[in-house]
C-alpha positions in Angstrom: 76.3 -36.8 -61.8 77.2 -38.8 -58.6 79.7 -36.1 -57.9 77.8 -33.7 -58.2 74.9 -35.3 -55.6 77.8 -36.1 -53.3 78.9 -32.4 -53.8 75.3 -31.2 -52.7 75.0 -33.2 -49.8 78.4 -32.7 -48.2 79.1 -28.6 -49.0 75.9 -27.5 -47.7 75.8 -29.5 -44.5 77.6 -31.0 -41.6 75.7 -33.8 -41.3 78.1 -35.9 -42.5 80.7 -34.9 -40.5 78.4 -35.9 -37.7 77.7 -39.4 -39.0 81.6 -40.2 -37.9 80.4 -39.2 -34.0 77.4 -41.4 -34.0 79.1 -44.3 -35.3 82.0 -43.9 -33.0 78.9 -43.9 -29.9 76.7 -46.8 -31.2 80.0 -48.8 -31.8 81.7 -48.6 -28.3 78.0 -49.0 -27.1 78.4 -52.1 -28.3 81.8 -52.5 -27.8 80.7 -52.7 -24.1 77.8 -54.7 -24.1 79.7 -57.6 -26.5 82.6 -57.1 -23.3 79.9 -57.7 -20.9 78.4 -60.8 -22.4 82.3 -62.3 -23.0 83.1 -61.8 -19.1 79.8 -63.9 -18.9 80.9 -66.6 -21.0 84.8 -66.7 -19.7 82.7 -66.6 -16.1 81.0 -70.2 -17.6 84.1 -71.3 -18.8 83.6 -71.6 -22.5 86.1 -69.2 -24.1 89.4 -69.2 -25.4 92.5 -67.2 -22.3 93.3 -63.9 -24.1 90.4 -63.6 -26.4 88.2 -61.7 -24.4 90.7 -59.2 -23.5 92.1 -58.6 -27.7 88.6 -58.2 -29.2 86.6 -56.1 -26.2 90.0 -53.6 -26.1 90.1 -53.5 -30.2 86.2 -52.8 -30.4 86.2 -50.3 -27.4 88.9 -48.2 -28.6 87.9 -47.8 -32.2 84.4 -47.0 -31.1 86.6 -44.3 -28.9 89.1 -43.1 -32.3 85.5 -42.7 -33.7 84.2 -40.5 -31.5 87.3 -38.6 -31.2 87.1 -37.8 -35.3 83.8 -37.5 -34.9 84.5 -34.1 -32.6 87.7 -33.1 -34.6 85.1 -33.0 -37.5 82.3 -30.9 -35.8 85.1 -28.5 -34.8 86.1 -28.2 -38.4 82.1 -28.2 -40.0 81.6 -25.2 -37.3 85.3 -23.6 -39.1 83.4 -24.4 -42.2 80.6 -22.8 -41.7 82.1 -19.7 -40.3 84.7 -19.3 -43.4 81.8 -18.7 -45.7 80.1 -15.6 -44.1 76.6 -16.8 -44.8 74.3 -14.8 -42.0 72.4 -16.6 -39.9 69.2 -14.2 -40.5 68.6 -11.6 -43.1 67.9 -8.6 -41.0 65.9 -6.1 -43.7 64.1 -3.4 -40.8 67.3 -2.2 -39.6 67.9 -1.0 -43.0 64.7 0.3 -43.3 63.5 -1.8 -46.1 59.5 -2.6 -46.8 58.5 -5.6 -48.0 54.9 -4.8 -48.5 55.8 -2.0 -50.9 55.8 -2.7 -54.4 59.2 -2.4 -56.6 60.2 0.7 -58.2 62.2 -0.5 -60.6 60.5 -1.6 -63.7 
C-alpha cells in the first residue's frame, strides 16, 4: 500500500520534483546567513583559522547543487507532462457538442 500512495503522489504531480528547488533555496539562504554570523565571530576572535571558510563553502555550494537539480527536475516534470498528451482543457463547442441535451443512447 505505501507504494501505491507514493505512486499517487509522484505520477500525477510535479510537486515533488519542486521540493528539491526549495530546499536547495532555503538551504543556501541559510548557508549565507550562518557565513555572515562566522565572519562576525572570526571578527571577535573566537573561532578556529580555516573553519569558517570549509563549512560556509560546503553549505553554500550544496544549497547551490540543490537548486541546480531542483531546475534539471522542473525541466524533466514539464518533459513529463508533455509525454502524456493529457489536454490542458476539454474543448466540447468546437465539436458541436451540447451538454444540456439529454443522452440518446439508452
Amino acid at each position: 500500500m505505501l507504494r501505491f500512495a507514493v505512486d499517487g503522489v509522484v505520477s500525477f504531480s510535479a510537486t515533488p520534483l519542486r521540493i528539491g528547488l526549495y530546499i536547495g533555496v532555503v538551504s543556501a539562504i541559510i548557508a549565507m546567513m550562518y557565513t555572515i554570523y562566522a565572519i562576525v565571530v572570526f571578527i571577535m576572535g573566537k573561532t578556529i583559522p580555516g573553519w569558517l571558510s570549509i563549512v560556509g563553502v560546503s553549505l553554500f555550494w550544496g544549497g547551490v547543487l540543490l537548486i541546480m537539480q531542483g531546475v534539471t527536475a522542473e525541466y524533466v516534470g514539464r518533459i513529463y507532462s508533455e509525454i502524456k498528451r493529457r489536454p490542458l482543457y476539454f474543448v466540447s463547442s468546437a465539436y458541436g457538442i451540447d451538454t444540456n441535451k439529454p443522452s440518446e443512447t439508452p
